[in-house]
C-alpha positions in Angstrom: -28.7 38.0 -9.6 -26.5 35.0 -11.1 -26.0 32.1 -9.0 -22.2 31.0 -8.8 -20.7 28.4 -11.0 -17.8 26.7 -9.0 -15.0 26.5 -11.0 -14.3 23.0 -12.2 -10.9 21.7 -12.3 -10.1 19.2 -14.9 -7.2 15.9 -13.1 -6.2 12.6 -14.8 -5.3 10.0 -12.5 -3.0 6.5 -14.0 -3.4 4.3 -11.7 -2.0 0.9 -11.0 -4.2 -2.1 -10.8 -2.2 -4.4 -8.8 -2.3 -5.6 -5.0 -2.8 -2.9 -2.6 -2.7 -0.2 -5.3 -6.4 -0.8 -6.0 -7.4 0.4 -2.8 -5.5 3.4 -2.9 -7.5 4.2 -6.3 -10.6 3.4 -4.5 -10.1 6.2 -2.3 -8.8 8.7 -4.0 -12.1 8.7 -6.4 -14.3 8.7 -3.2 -12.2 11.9 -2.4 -13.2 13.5 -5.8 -16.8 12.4 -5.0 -16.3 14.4 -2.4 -15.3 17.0 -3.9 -18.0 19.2 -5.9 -15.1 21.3 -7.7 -13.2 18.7 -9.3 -13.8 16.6 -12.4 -11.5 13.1 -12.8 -10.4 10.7 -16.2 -9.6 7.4 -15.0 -7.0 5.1 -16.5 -6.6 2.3 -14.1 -3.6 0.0 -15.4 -4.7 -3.8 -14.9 -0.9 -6.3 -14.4 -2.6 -8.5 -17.0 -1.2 -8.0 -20.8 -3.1 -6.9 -23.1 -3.1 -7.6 -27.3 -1.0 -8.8 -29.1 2.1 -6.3 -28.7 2.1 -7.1 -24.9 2.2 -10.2 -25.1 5.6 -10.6 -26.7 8.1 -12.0 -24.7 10.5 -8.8 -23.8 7.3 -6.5 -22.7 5.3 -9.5 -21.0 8.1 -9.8 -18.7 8.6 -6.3 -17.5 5.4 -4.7 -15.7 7.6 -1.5 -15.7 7.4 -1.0 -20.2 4.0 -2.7 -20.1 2.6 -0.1 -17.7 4.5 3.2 -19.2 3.8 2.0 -22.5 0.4 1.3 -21.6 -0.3 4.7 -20.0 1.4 6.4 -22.8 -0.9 4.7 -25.3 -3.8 5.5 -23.2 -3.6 9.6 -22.3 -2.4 9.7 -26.4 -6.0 8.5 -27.1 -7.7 10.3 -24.5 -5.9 13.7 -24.6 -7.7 16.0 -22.6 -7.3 19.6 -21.1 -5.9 18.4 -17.7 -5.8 20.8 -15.4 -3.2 18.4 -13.6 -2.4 14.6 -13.9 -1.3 11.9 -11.4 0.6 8.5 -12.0 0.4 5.7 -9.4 3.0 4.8 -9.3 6.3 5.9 -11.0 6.5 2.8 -12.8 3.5 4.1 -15.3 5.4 7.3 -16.5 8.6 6.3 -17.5 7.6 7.5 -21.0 5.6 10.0 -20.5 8.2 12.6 -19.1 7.3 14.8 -21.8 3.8 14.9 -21.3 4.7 15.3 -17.5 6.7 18.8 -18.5 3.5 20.3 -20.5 0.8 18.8 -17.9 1.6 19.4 -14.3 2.2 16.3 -12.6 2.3 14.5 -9.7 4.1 11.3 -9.3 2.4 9.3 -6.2 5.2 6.6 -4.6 5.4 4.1 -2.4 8.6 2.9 -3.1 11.7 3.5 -5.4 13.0 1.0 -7.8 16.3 1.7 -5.2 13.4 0.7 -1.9 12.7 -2.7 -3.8 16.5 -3.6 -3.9 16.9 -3.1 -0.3 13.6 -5.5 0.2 14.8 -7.4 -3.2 14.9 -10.7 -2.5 11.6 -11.7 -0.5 10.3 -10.4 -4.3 12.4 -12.4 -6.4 13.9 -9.1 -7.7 17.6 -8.9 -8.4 19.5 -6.1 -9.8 21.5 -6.4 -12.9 25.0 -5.2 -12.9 26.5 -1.8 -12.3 25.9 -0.7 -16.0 21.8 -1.8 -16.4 21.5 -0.6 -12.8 22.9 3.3 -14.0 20.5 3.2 -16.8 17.2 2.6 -14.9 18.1 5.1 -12.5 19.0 7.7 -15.1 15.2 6.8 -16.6 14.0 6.5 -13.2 15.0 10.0 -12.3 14.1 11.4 -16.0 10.2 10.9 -14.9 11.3 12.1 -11.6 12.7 15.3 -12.2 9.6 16.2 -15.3 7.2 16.1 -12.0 6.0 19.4 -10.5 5.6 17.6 -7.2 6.7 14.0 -5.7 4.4 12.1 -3.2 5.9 9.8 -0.9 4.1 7.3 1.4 6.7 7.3 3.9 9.7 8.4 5.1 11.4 5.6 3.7 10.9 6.9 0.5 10.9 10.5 0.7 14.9 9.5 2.0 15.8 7.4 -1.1 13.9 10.0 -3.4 16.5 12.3 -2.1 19.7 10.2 -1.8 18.9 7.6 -4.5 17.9 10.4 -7.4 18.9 14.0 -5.9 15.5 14.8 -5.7 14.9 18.4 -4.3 12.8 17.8 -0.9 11.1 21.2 -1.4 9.0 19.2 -3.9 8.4 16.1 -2.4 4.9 15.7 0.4 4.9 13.0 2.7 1.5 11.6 2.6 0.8 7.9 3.5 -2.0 5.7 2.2 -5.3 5.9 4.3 -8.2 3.8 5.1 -11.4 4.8 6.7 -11.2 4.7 10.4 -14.3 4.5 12.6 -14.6 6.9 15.8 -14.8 4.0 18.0 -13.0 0.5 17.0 -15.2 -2.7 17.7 -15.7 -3.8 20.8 -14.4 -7.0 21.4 -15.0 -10.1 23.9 -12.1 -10.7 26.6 -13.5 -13.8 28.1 -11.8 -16.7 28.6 -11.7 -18.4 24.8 -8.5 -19.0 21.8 -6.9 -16.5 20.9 -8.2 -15.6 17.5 -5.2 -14.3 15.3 -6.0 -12.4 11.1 -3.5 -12.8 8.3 -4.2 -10.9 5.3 -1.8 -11.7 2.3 -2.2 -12.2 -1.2 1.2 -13.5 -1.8 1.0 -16.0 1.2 4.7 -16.8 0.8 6.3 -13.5 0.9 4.2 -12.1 3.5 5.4 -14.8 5.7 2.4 -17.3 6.0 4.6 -20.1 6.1 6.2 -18.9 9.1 3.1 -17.9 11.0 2.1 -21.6 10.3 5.7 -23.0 11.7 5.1 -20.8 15.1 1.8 -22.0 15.9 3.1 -25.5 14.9 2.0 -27.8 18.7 1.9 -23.8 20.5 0.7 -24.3 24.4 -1.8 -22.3 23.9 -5.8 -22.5 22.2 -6.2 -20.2 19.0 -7.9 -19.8 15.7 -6.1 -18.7 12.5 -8.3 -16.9 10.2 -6.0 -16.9 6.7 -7.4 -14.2 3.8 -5.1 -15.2 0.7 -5.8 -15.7 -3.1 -2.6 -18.7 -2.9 -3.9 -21.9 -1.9 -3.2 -23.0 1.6 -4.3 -26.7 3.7 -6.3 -26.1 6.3 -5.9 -27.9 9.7 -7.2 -27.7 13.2 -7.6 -24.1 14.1 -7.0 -22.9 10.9 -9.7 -21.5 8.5 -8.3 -20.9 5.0 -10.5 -17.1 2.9 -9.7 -17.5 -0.7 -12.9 -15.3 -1.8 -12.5 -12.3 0.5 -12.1 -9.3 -1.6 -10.4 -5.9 -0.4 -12.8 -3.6 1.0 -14.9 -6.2 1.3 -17.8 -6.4 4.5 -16.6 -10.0 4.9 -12.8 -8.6 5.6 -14.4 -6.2 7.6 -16.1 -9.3 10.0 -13.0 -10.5 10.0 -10.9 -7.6 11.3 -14.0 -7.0 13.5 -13.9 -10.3 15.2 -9.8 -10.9 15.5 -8.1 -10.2 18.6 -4.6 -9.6 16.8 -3.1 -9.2 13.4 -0.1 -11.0 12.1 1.7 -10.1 9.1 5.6 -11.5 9.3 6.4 -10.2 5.9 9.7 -10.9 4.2 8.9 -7.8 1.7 6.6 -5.3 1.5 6.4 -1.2 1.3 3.4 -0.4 2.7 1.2 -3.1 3.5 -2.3 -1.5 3.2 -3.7 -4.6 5.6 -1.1 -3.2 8.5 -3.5 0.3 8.4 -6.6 -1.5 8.3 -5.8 -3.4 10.9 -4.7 -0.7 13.3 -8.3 1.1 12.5 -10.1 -2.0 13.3 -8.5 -1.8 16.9 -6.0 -4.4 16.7 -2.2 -4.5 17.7 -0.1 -5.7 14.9 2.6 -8.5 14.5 4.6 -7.7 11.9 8.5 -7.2 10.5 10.9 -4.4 10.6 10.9 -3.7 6.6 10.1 -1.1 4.2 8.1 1.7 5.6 6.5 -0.8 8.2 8.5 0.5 11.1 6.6 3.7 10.6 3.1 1.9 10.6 3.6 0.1 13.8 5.3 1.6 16.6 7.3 -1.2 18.3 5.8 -1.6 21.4 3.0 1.4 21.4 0.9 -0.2 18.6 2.4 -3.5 18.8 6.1 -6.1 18.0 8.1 -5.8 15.5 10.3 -9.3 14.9 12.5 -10.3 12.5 11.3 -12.2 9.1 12.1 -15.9 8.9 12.2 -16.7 12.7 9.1 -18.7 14.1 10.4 -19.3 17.1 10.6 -15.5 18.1 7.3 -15.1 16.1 5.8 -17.7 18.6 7.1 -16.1 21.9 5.5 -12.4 20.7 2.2 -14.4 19.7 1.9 -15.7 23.1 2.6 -12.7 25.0 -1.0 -11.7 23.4 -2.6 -13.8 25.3 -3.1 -11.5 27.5 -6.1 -9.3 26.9 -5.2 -6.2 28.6 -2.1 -5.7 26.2 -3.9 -6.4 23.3 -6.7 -4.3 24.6 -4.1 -1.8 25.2 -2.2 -1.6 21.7 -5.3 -2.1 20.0 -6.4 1.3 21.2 -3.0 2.7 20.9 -3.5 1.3 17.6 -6.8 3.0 16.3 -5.5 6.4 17.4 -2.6 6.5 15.4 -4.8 5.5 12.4 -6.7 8.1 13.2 -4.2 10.9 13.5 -1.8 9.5 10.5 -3.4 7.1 8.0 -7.4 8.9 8.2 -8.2 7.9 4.2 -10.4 11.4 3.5 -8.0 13.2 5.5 -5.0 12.1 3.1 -6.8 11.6 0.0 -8.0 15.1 0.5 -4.4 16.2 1.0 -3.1 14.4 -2.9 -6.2 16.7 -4.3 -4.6 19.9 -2.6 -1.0 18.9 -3.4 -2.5 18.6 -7.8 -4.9 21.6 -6.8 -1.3 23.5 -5.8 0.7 22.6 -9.0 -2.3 23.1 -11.2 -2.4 26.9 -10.1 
């Protein structure tokens, strides 16, 4: 009798290289490890340019023609028989809407070019007139609308994907980033010592380091700040500065592991992957009502929400974790909802089934 050859499906993945985004990669090839049925061709997208044409002033400037033309280059050389492909994010396909019409695709988001403006200006980002801003959309939705199916991290952008570009929600999957959450989150020490807060922020300034610093500025109460950032920050009393943890790392893990609270006061952000990690090391989370983050933490169930650019406030809601049985409270709060919503295999899994479904 002949023994069964499972069927091998053939996916592509582009994938951005940058911040958070390298995580998400991370775990979406430990899914196809996983997964004995499917093959993968990786084209990870580094920020950095690259040669000569890259490097010239109009594409060095704009990530979003680097990446597209980048990718485009890239699945050009390496043409394959794709039995479905996926770009992380949007910004690597803007050229390759015909491609996306012959190959089913997915197009994996975590926010819209529209998102960013609302969060604009803790990035630096500014729109540019009425006329440019009609244009981008119109290219914007062109790679949109060539996708078989739309994955969204949140709510906040499955909304602007359907009131921004007239997206058809029939074809878009809500499906947030995931980390790998533990059945039981660390236990931790209660006992009489400083509080010991985690912040987690590659771009210390946007994610609102400065004002973490300002509220802990002569606070009447003993803590240690553990500060993980690739930005160069003084140290002072109580404050450690990490320059050389990487994501994913065992180090960040001790760190999460050890922390009685997270802060993250971020002036900008989508989906801050740290928020998730956080929440499956047990912790309750300090962070900012922005982007999708309201849907990360629930205000007062898995810990505060305050408004960016006020230490003051900041200061108060640090203090009120002083007591142990909140934060032993949220913290568990916390780890369920990880659990339940942001399980990494879980959702990876679920961005495999979503290109198994268009693939056919």
């Amino acid at each position: 009798m002949l023994s069964r050859i499972p069927v091998q499906r053939h996916f592509a993945f582009v994938t951005e290289h940058t911040v958070g985004h390298v995580t998400f990669e991370r775990l979406l090839r430990e899914a196809v490890a996983a997964d004995g049925s499917t093959a993968a061709s990786w084209f990870p997208l580094a920020f950095e340019p690259r040669g000569a044409v890259e490097r010239l002033p109009v594409l060095r400037s704009n990530w979003s023609l680097r990446a597209s033309a980048r990718a485009r280059r890239l699945l050009a050389a390496h043409r394959g028989d794709w039995d479905a492909l996926l770009f992380h994010t949007q910004t690597a396909s803007l050229l390759s809407a015909g491609l996306m019409r012959r190959v089913p695709t997915v197009l994996s988001i975590d926010a819209t070019p529209r998102n960013i403006d609302e969060v604009g200006a803790g990035y630096d980002h500014a729109t540019h007139g009425e006329r440019a801003e009609r244009v981008k959309a119109r290219v914007v939705g062109r790679s949109l609308h060539a996708a078989a199916a739309l994955v969204a991290w949140s709510e906040w952008v499955r909304r602007s994907l359907v009131d921004d570009y007239g997206a058809d929600p029939a074809r878009i999957r809500v499906i947030p980033s995931g980390t790998h959450v533990r059945a039981q989150p660390p236990r931790r020490d209660h006992s009489d010592r400083a509080l010991r807060l985690l912040f987690v922020g590659g771009q210390f300034e946007r994610k609102g380091g400065p004002d973490l610093l300002a509220a802990l500025d002569g606070a009447p109460f003993p803590y240690e700040l553990h500060i993980v950032t690739q930005e160069p920050v003084r140290e002072r009393p109580g404050v450690t500065v990490h320059t050389d943890v990487k994501p994913g790392s065992a180090k960040l893990e001790e760190l999460y592991a050890s922390s009685d609270l997270f802060v993250l006061p971020t002036h900008a952000d989508a989906s801050p992957h740290v928020v998730i990690e956080a929440m499956a090391a047990g912790l309750p989370v300090i962070s900012t009502p922005v982007g999708a983050v309201p849907e990360m933490v629930l205000a007062g169930e898995t810990g505060v929400l305050v408004s960016p650019g006020e230490p003051r406030a900041l200061r108060a809601t640090i203090e009120r974790f002083t007591d142990p049985s909140l934060r032993e409270a949220m913290g568990a709060a916390g780890h369920a909802r990880a659990r339940e919503r942001f399980d990494a295999q879980a959702n990876a899994r679920r961005v495999l089934d979503v290109m198994a479904e268009i693939a056919g």
